[in-house]
C-alpha positions, -999 to 999 in steps of 0.1 A, spaced: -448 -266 355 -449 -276 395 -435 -255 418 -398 -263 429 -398 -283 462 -394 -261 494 -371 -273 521 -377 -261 552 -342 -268 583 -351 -261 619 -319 -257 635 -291 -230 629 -264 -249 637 -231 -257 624 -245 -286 610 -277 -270 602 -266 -245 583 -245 -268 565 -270 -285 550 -292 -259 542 -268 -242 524 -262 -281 505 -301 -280 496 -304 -243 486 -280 -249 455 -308 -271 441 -341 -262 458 -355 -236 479 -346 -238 510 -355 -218 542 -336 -223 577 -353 -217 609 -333 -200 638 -341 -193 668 -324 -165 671 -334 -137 650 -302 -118 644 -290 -152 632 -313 -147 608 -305 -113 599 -268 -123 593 -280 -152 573 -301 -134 548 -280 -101 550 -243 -116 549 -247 -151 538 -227 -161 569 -234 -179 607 -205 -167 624 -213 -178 658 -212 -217 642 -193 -211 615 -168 -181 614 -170 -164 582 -176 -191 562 -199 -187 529 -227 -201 525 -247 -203 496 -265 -173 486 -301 -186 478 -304 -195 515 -329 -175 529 -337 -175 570 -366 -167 591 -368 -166 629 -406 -175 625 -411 -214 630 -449 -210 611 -432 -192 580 -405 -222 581 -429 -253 582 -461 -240 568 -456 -243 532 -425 -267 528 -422 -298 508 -398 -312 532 -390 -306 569 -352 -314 584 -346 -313 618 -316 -301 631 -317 -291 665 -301 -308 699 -319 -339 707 -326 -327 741 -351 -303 720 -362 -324 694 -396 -336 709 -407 -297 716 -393 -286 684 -410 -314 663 -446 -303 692 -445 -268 676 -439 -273 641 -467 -302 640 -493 -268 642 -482 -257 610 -469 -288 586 -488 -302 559 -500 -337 561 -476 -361 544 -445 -344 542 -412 -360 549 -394 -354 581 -357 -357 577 -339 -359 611 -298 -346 611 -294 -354 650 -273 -382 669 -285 -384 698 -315 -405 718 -339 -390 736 -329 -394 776 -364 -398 793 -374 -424 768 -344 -437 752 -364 -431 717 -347 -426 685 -358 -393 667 -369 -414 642 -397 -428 667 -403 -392 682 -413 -383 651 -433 -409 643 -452 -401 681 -454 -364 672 -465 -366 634 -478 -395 627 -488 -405 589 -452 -383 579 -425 -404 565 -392 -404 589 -355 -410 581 -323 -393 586 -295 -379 568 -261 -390 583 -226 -400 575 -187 -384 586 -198 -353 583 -176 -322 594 -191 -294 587 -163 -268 583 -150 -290 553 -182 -294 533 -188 -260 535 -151 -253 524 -158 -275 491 -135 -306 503 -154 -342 491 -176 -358 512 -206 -382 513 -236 -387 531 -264 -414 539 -304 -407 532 -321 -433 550 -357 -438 548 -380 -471 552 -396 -460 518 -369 -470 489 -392 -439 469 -391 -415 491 -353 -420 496 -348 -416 459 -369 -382 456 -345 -367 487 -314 -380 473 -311 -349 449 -321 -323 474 -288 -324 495 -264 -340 466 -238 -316 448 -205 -325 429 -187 -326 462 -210 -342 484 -223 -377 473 -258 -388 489 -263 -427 490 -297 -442 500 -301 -471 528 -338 -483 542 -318 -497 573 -333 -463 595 -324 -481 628 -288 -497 620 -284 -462 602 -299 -441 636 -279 -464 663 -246 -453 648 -245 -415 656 -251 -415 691 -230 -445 703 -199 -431 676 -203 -399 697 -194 -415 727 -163 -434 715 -152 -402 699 -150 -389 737 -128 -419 745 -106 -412 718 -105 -377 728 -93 -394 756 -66 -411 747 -55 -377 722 -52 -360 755 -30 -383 772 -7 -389 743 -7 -422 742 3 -428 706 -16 -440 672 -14 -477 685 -38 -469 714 -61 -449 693 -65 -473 662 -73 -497 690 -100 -479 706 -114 -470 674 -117 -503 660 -130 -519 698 -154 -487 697 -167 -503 662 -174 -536 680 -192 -524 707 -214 -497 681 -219 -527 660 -227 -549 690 -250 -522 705 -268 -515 669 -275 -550 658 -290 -560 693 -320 -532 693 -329 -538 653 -298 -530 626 -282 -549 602 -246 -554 609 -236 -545 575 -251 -510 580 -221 -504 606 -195 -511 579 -204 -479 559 -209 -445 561 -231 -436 593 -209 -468 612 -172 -472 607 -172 -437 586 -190 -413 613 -166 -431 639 -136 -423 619 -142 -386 611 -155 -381 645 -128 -398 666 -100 -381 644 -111 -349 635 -98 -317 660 -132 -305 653 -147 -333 663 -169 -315 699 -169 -345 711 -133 -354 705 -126 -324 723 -148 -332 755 -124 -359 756 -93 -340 753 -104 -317 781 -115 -343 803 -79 -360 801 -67 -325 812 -92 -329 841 -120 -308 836 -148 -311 850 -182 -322 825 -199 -290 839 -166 -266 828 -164 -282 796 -206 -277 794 -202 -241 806 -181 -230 779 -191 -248 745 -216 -230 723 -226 -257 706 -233 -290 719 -216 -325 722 -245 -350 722 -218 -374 735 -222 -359 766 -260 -367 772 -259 -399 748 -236 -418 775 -261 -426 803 -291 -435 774 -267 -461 760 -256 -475 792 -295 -477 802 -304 -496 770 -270 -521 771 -281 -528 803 -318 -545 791 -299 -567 769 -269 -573 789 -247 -567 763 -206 -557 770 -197 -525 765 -163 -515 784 -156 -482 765 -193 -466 767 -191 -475 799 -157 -459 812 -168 -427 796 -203 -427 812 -183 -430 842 -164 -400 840 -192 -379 822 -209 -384 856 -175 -377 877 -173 -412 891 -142 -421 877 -110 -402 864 -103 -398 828 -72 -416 840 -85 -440 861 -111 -453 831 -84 -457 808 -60 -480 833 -93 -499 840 -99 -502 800 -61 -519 803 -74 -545 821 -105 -559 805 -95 -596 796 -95 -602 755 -115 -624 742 -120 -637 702 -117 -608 681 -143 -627 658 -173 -628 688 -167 -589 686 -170 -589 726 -142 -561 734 
């Protein structure tokens, strides 16, 4: 009989852990933190209470704070960390990995110096290993808590989608396959930053009318964004478009729904950095997606409002009476 297939997560976090714990009811599964009491409290308590309170997780999960013991001998490597450390994280364990395996990213975010997916970091850092992602609206707390969910394995390899599909599945989390890795990719960052505006707008009070409206204007403008550098607009219908959007614009454990709350309270970016412990990629993402609209001159009023008050320039106020008078256009030419 072979050997069951090892999964190997870099990344502690809430998310993380999260799916660690998803993979370790059906495969081995080792998580790499950084931290070695994290670690400890993993393999000792079956817990991450810095991320996630004392919330169970599965008790096959084992954890090392050893990025060698993580990545030498697994079957399959997920990446989980911020995307600011992505590229470094992805440097180290390419010392230790085996050729061919499968490189599963969990991040939304772009790479600020280069504006790269993670997808195409990897593929600069291990070349000849097949890249995709595993994404959808996913809150952590609940799937952890047992409340239904579902998820999005995306990989340009229809066969090496179907061999991960099982890895992360359970009766309460459903794992669908989609070889659109760049429609699929383009959604997480750009939701992240809408979820800020609605954050926003959650701050301010302004009422389900106004929030409904910048969700939906936030879907044209992902879609928009998403379709002009290489996904299929169909991909932003489903789970890791319109779904991540949802869950992360009205979830109060949404981070970056909070950063918008906090800002409409007028914090400062830097306070609201200071005192997180985990990070809101929306926060970074802003500036990379106004860089890239800009090389194809496409519209985007929202991402652009919050970039402006991530970098101080405007008032959370003052970006949302400016959003107020953007002139309508067609609905159906999805320009906001």
């Amino acid at each position: 009989m072979s050997r069951p297939i090892q999964v190997a997560v870099l990344g502690a976090g809430s998310w993380g852990t999260t799916v660690a714990s998803l993979a370790s009811a059906n495969t081995s599964t080792l998580i790499w933190a950084r931290r070695a009491d994290t670690a400890d409290e993993i393999n000792r308590e079956h817990r991450n209470g810095q991320y996630l309170g004392d919330l169970p997780l599965h008790p096959a999960l084992r954890a090392t704070a050893s990025l060698e013991e993580a990545v030498s001998t697994c079957d399959v490597l997920v990446i989980g960390v911020p995307s600011h450390g992505v590229r470094a994280t992805v440097q180290a364990a390419s010392r230790h990995i085996r050729p061919w395996v499968p490189v599963v990213s969990l991040v939304k975010g772009l790479e600020q110096k280069t504006h790269l997916r993670m997808t195409q970091v990897f593929a600069e850092e291990l070349p000849g290993h097949p890249a995709g992602l595993l994404a959808g609206p996913n809150i952590a707390r609940e799937i952890l808590q047992g409340m239904a969910a579902a998820a999005v394995i995306a990989m340009p390899d229809p066969h090496v989608a179907c061999s991960l599909q099982p890895l992360f599945s359970s009766r309460w989390f459903r794992v669908y396959r989609n070889d659109d890795v760049a429609g699929c990719e383009l959604g997480g960052p750009l939701k992240n930053v809408i979820a800020i505006a609605a954050g926003m707008a959650e701050g301010f009070g302004v009422g389900v009318n106004t929030r409904a409206t910048v969700i939906t204007r936030g879907l044209a403008e992902l879609t928009r964004f998403g379709v002009a550098f290489g996904g299929r607009p169909e991909t932003f219908a489903g789970l890791t478009g319109l779904g991540d959007l949802m869950a992360t614009c009205m979830s109060p454990l949404s981070r970056n729904r909070q950063v918008g709350e906090r800002l409409a309270k007028g914090q400062s970016t830097a306070e609201i950095v200071a005192s997180m412990n985990m990070v809101a990629e929306g926060i970074k993402t802003s500036s990379v997606v106004m860089e890239l609209a800009s090389q194809r001159a496409l519209e985007m009023p929202i991402a652009e409002q919050v970039d402006a008050v991530i970098r101080g320039v405007l008032t959370a106020e003052r970006a949302f009476r400016g959003l107020r008078r953007v002139a309508p256009g067609s609905e159906s030419d999805a320009a906001a």
